[in-house]
PDB file of N, H, CA, C and O in Angstrom:
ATOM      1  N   UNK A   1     -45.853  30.993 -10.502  1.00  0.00           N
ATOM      2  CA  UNK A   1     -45.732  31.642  -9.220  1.00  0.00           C
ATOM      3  C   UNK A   1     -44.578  32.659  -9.260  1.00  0.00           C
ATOM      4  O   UNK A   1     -44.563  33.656  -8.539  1.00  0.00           O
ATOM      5  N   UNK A   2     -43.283  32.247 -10.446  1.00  0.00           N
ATOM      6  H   UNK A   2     -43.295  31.436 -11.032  1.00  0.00           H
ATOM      7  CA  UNK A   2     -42.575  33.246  -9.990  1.00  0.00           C
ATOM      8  C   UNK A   2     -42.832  34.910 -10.594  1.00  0.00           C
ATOM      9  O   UNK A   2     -42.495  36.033 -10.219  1.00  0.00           O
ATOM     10  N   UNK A   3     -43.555  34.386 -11.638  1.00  0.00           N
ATOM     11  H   UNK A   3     -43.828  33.474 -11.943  1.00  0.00           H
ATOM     12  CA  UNK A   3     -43.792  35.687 -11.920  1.00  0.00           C
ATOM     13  C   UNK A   3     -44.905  36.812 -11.450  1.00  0.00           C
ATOM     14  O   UNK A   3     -45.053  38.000 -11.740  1.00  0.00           O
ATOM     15  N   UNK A   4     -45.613  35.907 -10.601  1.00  0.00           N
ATOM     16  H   UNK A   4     -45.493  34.943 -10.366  1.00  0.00           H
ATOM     17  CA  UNK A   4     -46.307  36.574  -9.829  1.00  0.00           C
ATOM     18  C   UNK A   4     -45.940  37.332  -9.065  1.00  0.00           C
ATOM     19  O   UNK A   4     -46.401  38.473  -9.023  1.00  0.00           O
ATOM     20  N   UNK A   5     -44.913  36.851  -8.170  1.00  0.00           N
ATOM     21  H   UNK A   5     -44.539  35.925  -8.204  1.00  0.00           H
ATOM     22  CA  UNK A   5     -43.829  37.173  -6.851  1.00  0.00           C
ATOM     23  C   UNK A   5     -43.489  38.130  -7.563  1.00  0.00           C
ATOM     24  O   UNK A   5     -44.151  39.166  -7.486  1.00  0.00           O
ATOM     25  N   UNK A   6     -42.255  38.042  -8.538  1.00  0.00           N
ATOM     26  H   UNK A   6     -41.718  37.201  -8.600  1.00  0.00           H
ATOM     27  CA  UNK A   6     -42.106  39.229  -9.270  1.00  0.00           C
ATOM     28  C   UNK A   6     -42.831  40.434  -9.520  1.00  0.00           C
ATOM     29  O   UNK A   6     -42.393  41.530  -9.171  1.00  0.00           O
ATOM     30  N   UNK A   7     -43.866  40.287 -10.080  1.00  0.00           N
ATOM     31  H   UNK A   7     -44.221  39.396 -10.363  1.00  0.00           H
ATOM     32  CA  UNK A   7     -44.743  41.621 -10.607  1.00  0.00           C
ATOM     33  C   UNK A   7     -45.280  42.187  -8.739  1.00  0.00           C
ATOM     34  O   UNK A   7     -44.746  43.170  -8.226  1.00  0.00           O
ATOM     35  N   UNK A   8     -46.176  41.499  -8.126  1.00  0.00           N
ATOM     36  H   UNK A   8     -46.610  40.701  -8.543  1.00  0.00           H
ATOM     37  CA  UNK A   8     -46.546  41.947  -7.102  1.00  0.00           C
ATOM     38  C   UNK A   8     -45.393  42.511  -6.233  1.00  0.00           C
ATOM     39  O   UNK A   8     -45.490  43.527  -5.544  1.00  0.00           O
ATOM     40  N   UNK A   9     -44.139  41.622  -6.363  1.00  0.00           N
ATOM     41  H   UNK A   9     -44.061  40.797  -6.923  1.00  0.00           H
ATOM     42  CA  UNK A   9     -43.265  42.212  -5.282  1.00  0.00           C
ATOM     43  C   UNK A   9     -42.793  43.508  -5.648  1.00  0.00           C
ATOM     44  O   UNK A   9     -42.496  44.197  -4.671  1.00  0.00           O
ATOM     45  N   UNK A  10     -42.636  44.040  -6.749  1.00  0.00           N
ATOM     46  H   UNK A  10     -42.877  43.481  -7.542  1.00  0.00           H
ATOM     47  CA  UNK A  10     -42.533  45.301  -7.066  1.00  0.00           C
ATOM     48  C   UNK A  10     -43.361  46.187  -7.392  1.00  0.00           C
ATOM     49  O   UNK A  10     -43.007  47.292  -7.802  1.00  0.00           O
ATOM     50  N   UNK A  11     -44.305  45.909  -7.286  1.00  0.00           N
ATOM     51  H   UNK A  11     -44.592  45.011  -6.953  1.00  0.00           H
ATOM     52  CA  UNK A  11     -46.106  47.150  -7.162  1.00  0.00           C
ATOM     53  C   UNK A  11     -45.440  47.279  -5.185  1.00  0.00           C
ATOM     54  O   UNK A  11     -45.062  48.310  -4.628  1.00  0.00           O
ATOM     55  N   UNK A  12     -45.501  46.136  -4.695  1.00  0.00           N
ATOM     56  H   UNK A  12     -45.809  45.299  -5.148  1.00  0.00           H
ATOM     57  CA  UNK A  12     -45.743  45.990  -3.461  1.00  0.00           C
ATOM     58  C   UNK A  12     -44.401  47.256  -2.662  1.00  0.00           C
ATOM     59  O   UNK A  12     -44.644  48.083  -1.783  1.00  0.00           O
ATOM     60  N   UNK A  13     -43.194  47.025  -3.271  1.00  0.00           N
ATOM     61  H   UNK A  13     -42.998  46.353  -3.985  1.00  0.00           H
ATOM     62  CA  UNK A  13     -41.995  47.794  -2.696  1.00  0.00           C
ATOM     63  C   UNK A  13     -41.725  49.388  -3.248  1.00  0.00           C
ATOM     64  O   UNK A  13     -40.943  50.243  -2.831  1.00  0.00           O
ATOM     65  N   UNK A  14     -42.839  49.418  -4.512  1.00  0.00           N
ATOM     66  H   UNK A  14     -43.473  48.723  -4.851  1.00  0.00           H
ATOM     67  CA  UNK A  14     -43.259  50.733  -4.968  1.00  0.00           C
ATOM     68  C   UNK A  14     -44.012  51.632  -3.697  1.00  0.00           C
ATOM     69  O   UNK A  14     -43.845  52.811  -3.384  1.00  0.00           O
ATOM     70  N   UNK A  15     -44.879  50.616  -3.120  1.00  0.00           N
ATOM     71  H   UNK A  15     -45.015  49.658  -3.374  1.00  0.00           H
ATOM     72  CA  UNK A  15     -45.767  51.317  -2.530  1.00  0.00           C
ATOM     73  C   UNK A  15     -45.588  51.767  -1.038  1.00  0.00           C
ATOM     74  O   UNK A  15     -46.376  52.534  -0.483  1.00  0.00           O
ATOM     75  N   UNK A  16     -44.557  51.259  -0.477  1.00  0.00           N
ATOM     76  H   UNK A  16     -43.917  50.636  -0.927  1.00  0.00           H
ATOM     77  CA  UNK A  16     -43.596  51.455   0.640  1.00  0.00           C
ATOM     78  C   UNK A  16     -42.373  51.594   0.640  1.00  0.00           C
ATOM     79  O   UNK A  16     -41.823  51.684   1.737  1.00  0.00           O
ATOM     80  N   UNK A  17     -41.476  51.663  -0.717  1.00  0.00           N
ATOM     81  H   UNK A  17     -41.923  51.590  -1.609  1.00  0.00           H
ATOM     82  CA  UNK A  17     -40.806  52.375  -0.837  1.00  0.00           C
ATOM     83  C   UNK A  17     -39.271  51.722  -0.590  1.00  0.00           C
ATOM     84  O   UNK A  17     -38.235  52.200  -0.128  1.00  0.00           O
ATOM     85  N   UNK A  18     -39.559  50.662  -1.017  1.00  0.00           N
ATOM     86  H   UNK A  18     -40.400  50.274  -1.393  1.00  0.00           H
ATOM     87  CA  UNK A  18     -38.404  49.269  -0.697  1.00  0.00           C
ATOM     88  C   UNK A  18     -37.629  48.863  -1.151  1.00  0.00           C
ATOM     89  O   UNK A  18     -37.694  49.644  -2.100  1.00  0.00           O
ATOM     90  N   UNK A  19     -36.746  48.210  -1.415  1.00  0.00           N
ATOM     91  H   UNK A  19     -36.693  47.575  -0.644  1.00  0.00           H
ATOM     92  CA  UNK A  19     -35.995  48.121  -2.561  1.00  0.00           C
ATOM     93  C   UNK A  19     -35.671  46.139  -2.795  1.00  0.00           C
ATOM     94  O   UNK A  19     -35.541  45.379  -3.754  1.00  0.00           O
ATOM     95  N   UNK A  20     -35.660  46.000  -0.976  1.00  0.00           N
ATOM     96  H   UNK A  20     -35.765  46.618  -0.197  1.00  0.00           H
ATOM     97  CA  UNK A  20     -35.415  44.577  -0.627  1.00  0.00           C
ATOM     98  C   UNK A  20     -36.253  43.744  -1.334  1.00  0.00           C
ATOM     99  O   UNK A  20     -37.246  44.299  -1.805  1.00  0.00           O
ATOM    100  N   UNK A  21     -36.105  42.354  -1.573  1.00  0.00           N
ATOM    101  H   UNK A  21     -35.298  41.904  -1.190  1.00  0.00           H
ATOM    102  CA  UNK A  21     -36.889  41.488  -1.960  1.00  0.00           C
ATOM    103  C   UNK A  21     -38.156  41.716  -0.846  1.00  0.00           C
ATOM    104  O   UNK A  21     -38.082  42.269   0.251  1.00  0.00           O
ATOM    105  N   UNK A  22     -39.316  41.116  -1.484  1.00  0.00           N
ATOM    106  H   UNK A  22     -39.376  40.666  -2.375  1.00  0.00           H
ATOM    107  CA  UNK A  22     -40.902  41.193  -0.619  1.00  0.00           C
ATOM    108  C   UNK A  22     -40.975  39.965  -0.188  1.00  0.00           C
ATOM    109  O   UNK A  22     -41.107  39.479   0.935  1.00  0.00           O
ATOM    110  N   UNK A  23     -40.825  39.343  -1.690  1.00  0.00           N
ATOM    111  H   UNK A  23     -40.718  39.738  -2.602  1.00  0.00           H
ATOM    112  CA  UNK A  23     -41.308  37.518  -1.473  1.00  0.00           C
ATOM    113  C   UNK A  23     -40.346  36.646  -0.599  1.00  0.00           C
ATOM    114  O   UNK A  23     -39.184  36.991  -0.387  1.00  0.00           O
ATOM    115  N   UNK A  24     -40.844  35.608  -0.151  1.00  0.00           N
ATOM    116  H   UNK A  24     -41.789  35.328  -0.323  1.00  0.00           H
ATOM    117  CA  UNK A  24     -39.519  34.506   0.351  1.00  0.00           C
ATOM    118  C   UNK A  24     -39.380  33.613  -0.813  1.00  0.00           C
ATOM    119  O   UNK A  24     -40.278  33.228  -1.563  1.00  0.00           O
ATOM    120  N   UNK A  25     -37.831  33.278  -0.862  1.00  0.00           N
ATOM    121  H   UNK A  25     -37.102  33.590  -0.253  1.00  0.00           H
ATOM    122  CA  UNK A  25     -37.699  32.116  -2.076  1.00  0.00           C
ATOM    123  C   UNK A  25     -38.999  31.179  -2.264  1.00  0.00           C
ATOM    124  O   UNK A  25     -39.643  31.102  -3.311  1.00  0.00           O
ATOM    125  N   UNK A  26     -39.161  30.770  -1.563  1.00  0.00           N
ATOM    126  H   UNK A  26     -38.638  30.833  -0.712  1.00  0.00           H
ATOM    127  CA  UNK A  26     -39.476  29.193  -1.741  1.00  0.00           C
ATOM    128  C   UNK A  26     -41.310  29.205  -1.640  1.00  0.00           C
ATOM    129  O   UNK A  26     -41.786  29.760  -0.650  1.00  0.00           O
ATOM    130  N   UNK A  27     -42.069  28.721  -2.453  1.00  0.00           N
ATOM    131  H   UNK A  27     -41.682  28.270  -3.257  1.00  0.00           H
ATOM    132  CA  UNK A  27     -43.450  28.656  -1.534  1.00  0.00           C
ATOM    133  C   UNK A  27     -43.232  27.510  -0.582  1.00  0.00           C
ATOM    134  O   UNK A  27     -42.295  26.744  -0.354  1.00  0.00           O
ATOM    135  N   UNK A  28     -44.919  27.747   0.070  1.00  0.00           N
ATOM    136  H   UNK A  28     -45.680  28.370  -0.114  1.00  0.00           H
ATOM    137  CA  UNK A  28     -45.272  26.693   1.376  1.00  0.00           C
ATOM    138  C   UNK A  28     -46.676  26.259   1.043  1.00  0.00           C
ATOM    139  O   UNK A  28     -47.647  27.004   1.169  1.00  0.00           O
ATOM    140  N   UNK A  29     -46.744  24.811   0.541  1.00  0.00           N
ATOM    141  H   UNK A  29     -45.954  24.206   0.439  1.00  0.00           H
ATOM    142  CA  UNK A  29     -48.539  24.521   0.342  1.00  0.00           C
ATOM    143  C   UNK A  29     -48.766  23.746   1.877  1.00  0.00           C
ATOM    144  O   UNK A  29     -47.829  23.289   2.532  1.00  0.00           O
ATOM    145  N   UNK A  30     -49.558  23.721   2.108  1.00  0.00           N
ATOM    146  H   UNK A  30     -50.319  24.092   1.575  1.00  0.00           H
ATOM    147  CA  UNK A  30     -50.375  23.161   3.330  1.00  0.00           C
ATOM    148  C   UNK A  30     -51.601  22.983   2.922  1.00  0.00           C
ATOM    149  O   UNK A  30     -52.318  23.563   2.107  1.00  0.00           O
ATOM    150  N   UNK A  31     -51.803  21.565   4.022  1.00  0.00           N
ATOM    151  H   UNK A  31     -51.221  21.093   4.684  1.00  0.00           H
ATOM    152  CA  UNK A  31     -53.224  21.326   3.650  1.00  0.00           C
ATOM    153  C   UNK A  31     -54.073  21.509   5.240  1.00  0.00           C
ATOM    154  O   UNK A  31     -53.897  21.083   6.381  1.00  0.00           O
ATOM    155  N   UNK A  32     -54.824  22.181   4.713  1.00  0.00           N
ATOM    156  H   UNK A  32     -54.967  22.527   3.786  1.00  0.00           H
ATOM    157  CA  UNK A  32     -55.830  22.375   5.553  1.00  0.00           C
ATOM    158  C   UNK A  32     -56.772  21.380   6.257  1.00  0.00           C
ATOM    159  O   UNK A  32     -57.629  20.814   5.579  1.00  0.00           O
ATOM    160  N   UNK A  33     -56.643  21.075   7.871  1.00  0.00           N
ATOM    161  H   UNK A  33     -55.947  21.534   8.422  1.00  0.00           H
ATOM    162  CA  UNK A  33     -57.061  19.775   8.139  1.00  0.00           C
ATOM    163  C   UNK A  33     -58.793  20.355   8.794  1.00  0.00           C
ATOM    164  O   UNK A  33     -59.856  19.740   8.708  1.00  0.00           O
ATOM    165  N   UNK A  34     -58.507  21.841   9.482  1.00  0.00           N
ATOM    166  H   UNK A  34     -57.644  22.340   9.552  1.00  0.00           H
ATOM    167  CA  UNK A  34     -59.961  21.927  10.408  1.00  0.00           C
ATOM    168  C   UNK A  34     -60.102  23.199  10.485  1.00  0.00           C
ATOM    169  O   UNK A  34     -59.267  24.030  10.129  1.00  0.00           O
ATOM    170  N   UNK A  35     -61.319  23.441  11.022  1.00  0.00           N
ATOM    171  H   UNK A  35     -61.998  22.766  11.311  1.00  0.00           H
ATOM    172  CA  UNK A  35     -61.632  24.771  10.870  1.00  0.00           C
ATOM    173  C   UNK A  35     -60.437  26.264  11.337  1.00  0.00           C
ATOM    174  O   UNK A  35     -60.073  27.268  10.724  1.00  0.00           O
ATOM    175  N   UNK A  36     -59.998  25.402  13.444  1.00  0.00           N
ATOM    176  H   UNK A  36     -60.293  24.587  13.942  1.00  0.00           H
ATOM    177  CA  UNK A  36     -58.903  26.451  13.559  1.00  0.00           C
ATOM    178  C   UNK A  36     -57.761  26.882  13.003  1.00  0.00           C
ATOM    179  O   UNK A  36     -56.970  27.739  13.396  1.00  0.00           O
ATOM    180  N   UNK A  37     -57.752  26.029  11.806  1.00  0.00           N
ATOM    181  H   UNK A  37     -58.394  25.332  11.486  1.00  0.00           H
ATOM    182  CA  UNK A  37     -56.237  25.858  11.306  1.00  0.00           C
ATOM    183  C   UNK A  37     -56.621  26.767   9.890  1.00  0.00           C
ATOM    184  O   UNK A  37     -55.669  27.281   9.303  1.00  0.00           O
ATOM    185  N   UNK A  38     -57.752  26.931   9.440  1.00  0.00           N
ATOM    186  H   UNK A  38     -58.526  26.514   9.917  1.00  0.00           H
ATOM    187  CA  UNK A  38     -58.271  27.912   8.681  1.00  0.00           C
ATOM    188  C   UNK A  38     -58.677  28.953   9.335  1.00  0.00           C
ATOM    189  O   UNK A  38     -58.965  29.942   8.660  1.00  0.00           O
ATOM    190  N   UNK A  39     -58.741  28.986  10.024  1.00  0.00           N
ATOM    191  H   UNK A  39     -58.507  28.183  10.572  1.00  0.00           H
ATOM    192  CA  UNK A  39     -58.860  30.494  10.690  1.00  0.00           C
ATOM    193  C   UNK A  39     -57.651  31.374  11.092  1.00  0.00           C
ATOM    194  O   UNK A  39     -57.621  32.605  11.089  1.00  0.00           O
ATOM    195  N   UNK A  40     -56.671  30.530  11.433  1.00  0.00           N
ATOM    196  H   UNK A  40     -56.695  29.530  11.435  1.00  0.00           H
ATOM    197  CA  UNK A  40     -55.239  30.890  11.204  1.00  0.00           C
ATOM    198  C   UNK A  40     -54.480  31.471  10.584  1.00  0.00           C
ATOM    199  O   UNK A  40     -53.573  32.283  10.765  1.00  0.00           O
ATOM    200  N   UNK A  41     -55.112  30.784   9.526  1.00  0.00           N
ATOM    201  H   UNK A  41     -55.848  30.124   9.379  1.00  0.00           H
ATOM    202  CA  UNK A  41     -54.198  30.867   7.612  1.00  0.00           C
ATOM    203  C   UNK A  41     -55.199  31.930   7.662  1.00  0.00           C
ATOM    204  O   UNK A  41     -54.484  32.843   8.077  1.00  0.00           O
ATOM    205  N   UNK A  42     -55.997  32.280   7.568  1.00  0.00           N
ATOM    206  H   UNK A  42     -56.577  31.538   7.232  1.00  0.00           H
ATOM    207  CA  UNK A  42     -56.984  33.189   6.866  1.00  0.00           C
ATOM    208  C   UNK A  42     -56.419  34.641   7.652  1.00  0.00           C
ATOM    209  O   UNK A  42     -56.049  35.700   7.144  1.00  0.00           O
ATOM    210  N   UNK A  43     -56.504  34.281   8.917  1.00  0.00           N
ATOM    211  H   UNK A  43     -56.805  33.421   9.329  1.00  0.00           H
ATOM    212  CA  UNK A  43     -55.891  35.511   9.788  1.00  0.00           C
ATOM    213  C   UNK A  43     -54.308  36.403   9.415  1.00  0.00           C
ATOM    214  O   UNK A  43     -54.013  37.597   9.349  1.00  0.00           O
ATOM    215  N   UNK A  44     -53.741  35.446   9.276  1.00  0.00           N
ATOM    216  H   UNK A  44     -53.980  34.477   9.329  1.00  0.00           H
ATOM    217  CA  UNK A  44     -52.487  35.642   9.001  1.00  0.00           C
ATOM    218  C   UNK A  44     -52.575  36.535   7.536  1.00  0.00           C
ATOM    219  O   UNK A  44     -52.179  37.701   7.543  1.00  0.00           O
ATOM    220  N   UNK A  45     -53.121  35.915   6.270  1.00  0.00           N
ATOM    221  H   UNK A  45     -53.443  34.968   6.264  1.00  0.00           H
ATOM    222  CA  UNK A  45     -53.280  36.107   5.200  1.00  0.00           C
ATOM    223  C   UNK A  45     -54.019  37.449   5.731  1.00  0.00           C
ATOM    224  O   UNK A  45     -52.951  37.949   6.084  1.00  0.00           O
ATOM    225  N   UNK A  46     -54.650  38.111   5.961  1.00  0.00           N
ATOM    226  H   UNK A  46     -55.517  37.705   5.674  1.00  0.00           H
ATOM    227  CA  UNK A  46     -55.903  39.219   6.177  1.00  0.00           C
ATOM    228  C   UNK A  46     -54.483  39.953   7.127  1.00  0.00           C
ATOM    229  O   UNK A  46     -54.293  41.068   6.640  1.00  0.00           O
ATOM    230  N   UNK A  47     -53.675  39.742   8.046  1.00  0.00           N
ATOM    231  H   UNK A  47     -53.830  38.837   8.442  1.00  0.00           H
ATOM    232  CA  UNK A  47     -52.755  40.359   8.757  1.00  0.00           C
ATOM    233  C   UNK A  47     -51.570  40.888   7.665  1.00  0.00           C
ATOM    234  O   UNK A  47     -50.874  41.811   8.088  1.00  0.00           O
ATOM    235  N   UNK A  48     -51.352  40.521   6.657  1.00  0.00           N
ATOM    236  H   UNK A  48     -51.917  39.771   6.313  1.00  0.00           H
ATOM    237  CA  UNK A  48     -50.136  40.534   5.593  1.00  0.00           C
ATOM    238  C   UNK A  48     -49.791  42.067   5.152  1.00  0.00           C
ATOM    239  O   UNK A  48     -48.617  42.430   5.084  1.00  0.00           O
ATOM    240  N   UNK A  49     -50.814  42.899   4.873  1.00  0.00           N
ATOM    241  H   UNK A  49     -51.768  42.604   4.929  1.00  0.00           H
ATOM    242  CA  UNK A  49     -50.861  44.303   4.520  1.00  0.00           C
ATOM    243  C   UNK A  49     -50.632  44.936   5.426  1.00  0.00           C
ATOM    244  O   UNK A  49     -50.263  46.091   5.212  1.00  0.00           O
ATOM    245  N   UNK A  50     -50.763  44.404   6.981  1.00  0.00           N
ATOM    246  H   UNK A  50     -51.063  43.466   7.154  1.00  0.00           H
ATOM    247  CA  UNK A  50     -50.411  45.343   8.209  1.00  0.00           C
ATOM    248  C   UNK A  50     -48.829  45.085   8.231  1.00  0.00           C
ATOM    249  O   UNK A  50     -48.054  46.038   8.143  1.00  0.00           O
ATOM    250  N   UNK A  51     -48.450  43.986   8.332  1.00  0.00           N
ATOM    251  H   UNK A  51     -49.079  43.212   8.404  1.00  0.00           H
ATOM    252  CA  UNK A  51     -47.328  43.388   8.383  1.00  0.00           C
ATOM    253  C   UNK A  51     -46.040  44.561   7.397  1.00  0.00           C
ATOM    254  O   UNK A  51     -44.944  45.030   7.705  1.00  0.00           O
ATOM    255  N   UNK A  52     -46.993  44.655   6.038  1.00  0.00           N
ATOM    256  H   UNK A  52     -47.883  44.273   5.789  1.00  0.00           H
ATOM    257  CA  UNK A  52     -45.660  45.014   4.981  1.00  0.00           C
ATOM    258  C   UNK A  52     -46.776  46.779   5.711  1.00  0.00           C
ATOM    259  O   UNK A  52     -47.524  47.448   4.998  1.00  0.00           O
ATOM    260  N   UNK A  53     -46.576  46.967   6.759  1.00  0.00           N
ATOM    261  H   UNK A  53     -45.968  46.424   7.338  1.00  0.00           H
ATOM    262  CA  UNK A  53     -47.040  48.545   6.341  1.00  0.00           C
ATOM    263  C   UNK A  53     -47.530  49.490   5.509  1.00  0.00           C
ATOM    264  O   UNK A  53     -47.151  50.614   5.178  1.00  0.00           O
ATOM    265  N   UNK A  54     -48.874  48.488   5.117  1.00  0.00           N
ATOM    266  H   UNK A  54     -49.182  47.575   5.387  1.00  0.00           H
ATOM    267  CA  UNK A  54     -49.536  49.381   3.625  1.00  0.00           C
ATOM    268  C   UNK A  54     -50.810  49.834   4.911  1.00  0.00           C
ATOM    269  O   UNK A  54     -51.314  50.957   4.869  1.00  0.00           O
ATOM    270  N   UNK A  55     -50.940  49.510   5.260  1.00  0.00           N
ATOM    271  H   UNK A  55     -50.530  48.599   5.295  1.00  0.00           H
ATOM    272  CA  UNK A  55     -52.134  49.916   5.968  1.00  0.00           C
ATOM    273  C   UNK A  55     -52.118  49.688   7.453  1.00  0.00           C
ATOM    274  O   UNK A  55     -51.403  48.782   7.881  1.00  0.00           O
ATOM    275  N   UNK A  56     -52.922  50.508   8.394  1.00  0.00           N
ATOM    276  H   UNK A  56     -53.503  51.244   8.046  1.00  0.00           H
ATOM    277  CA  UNK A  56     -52.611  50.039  10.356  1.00  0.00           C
ATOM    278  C   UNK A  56     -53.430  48.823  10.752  1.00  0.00           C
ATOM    279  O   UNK A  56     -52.962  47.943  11.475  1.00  0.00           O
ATOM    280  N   UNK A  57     -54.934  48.788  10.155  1.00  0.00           N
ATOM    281  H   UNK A  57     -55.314  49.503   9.568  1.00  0.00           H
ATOM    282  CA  UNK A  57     -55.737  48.266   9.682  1.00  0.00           C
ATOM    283  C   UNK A  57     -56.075  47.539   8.974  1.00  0.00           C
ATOM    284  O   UNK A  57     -56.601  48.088   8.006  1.00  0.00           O
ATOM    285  N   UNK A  58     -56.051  45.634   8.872  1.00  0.00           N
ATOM    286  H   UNK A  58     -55.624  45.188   9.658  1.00  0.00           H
ATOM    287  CA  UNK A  58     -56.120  44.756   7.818  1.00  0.00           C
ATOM    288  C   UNK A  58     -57.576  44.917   7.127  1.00  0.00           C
ATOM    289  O   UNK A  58     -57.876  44.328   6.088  1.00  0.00           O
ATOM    290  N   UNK A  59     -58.644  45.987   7.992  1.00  0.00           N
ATOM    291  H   UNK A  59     -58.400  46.466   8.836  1.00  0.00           H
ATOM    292  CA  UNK A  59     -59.763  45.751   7.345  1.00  0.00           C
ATOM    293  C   UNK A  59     -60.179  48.058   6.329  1.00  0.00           C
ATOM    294  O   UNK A  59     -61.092  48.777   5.921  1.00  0.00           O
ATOM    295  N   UNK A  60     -58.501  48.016   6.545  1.00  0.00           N
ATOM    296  H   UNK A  60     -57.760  47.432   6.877  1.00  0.00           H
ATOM    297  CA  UNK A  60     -58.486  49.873   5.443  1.00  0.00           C
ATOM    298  C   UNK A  60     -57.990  48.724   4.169  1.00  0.00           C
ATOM    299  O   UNK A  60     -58.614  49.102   3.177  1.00  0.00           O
ATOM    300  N   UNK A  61     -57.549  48.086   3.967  1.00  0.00           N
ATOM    301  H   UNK A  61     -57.042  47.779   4.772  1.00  0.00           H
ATOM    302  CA  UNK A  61     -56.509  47.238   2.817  1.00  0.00           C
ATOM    303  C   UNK A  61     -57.928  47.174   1.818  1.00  0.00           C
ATOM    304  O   UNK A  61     -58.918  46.475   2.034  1.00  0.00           O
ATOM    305  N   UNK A  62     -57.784  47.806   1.046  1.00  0.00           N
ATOM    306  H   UNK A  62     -56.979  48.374   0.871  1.00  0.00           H
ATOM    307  CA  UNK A  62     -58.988  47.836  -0.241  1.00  0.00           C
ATOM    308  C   UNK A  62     -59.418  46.481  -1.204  1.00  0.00           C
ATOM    309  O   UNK A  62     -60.345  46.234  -1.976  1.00  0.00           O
ATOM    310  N   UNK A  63     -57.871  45.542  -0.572  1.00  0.00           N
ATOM    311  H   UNK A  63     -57.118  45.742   0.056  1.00  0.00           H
ATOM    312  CA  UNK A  63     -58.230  44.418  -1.582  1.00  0.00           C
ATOM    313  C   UNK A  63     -58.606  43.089  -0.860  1.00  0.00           C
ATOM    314  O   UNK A  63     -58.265  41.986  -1.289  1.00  0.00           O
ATOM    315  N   UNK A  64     -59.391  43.300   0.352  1.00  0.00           N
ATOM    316  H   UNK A  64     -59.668  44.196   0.700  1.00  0.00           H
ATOM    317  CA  UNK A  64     -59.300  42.094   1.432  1.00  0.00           C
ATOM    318  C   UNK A  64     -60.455  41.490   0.947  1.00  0.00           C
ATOM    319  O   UNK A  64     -61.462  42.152   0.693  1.00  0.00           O
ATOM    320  N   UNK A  65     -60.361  39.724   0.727  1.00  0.00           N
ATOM    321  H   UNK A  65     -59.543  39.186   0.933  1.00  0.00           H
ATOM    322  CA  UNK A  65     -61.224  39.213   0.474  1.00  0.00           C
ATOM    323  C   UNK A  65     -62.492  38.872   1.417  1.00  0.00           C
ATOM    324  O   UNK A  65     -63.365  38.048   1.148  1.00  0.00           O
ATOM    325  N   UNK A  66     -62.408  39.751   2.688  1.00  0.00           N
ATOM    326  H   UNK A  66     -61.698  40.420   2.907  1.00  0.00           H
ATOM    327  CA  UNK A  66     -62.948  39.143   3.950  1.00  0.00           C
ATOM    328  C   UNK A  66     -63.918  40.792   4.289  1.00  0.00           C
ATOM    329  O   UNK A  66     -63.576  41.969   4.182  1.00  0.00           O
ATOM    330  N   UNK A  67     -65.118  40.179   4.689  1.00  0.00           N
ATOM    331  H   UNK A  67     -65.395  39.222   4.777  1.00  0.00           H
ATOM    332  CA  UNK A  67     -65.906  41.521   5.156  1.00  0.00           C
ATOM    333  C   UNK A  67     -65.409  41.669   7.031  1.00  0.00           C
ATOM    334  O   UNK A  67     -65.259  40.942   8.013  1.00  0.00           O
ATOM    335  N   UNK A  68     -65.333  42.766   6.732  1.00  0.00           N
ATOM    336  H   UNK A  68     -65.455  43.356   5.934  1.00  0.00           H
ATOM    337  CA  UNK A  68     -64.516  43.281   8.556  1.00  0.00           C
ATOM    338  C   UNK A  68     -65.062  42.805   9.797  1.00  0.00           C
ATOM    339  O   UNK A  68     -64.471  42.748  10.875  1.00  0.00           O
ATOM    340  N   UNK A  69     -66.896  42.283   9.405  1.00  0.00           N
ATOM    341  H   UNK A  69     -67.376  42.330   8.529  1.00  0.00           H
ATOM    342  CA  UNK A  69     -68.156  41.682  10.302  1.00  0.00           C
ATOM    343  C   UNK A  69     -67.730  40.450  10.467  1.00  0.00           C
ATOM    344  O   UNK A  69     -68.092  39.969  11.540  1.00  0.00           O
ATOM    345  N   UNK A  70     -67.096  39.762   9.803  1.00  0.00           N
ATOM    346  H   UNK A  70     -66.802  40.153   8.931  1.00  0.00           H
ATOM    347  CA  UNK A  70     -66.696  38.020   9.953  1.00  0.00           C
ATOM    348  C   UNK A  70     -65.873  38.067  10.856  1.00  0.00           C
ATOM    349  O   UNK A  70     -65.993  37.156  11.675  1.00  0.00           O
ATOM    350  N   UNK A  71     -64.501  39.285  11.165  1.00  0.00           N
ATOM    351  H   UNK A  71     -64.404  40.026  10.500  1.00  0.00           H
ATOM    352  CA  UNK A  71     -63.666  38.947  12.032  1.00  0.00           C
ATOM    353  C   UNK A  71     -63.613  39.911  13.263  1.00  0.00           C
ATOM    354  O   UNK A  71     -62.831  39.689  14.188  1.00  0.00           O
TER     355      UNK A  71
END
């Protein structure tokens, strides 16, 4: 994981122009108990590219695993 954080966090601060850390220290696993609580996580996750200002639009983000009709 950390080197993931690593490599992505700096494509990611390339691309907006950042210098700050992207990632937070620590991960967070959760387990998923029901559907709203996946719809949540999924939302949030699909909200992440608006968040870091790559896009206005979570469904312009070229790499979204989600078709724009589901949400």
């Amino acid at each position: 994981m950390k080197k993931h954080k690593n490599y992505t966090g700096r494509g990611c601060n390339q691309l907006i122009g950042e210098t700050d850390k992207f990632w937070n220290r620590e991960t967070y696993d959760h387990l998923v108990r029901n559907q709203e609580e996946f719809d949540r996580i999924a939302w949030y996750i699909l909200r992440n590219p608006v968040k870091a200002r790559l896009v206005e639009k979570w469904q312009d983000w070229p790499y979204t695993y989600a078709h724009p009709d589901l949400w």
